[in-house]
C-alpha positions in Angstrom: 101.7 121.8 96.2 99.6 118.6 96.3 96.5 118.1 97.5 94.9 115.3 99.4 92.3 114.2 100.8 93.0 112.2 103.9 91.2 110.4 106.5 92.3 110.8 110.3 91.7 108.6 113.4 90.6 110.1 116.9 94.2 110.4 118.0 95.9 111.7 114.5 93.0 114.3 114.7 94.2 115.0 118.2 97.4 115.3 118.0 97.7 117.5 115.0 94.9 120.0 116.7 97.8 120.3 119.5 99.8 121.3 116.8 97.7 123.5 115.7 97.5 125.2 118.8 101.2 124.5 119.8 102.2 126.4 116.8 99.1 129.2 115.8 98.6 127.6 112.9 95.5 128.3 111.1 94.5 124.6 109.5 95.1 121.3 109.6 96.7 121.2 107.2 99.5 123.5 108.1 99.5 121.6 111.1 100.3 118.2 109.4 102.9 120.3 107.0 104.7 121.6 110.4 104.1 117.5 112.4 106.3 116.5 109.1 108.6 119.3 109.2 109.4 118.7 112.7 109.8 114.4 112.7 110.2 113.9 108.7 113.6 113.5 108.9 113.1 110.6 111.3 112.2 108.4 108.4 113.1 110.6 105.5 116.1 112.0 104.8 116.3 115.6 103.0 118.1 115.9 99.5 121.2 117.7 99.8 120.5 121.3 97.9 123.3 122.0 95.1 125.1 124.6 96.7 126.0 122.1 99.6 127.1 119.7 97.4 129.4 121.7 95.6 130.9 123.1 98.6 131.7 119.0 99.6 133.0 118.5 96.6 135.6 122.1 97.2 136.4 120.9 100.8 137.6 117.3 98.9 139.3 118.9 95.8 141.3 121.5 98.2 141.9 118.4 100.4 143.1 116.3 97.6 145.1 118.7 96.2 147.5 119.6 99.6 147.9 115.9 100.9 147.1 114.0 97.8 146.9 110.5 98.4 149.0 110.6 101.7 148.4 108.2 104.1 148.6 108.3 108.2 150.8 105.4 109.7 149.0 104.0 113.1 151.3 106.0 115.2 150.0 109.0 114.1 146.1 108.5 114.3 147.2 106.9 117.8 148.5 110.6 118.4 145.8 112.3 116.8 143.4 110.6 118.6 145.7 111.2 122.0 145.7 107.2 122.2 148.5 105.6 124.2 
């Protein structure tokens, strides 16, 4: 956890107070936790957790390992995609 001490302008105050509300939180605090929950991801993008990663790198390996390096002649991603 980190603490700071921040100072708000007549809207931000406003808008996280509907939050607040919106959500029955009990602070500001968890109201500006919950605002960056909610539209974080708009300008920050999460860190993949390990477990995820790993089961990318399964999905490839397994992938690798039945097609190998095979490659898909125009014709067939034409069919694939059902293009004429």
């Amino acid at each position: 956890m980190v603490l700071a001490r921040v100072v708000l302008s007549k809207y931000s105050d406003k808008v996280l107070n509907v939050v607040k509300a919106k959500f029955d939180l009990k602070d500001k605090s968890e109201a500006l936790n919950k605002f960056v929950e909610l539209y974080g991801d708009e300008v920050v993008e999460r860190e993949a957790k390990d477990q995820y990663v790993k089961k990318v790198i399964g999905i490839s390996e397994r992938h690798l390992k039945k097609y190998d390096s095979k490659k898909m002649s125009i014709k067939e991603l034409d069919k694939l995609c059902e293009v004429s």
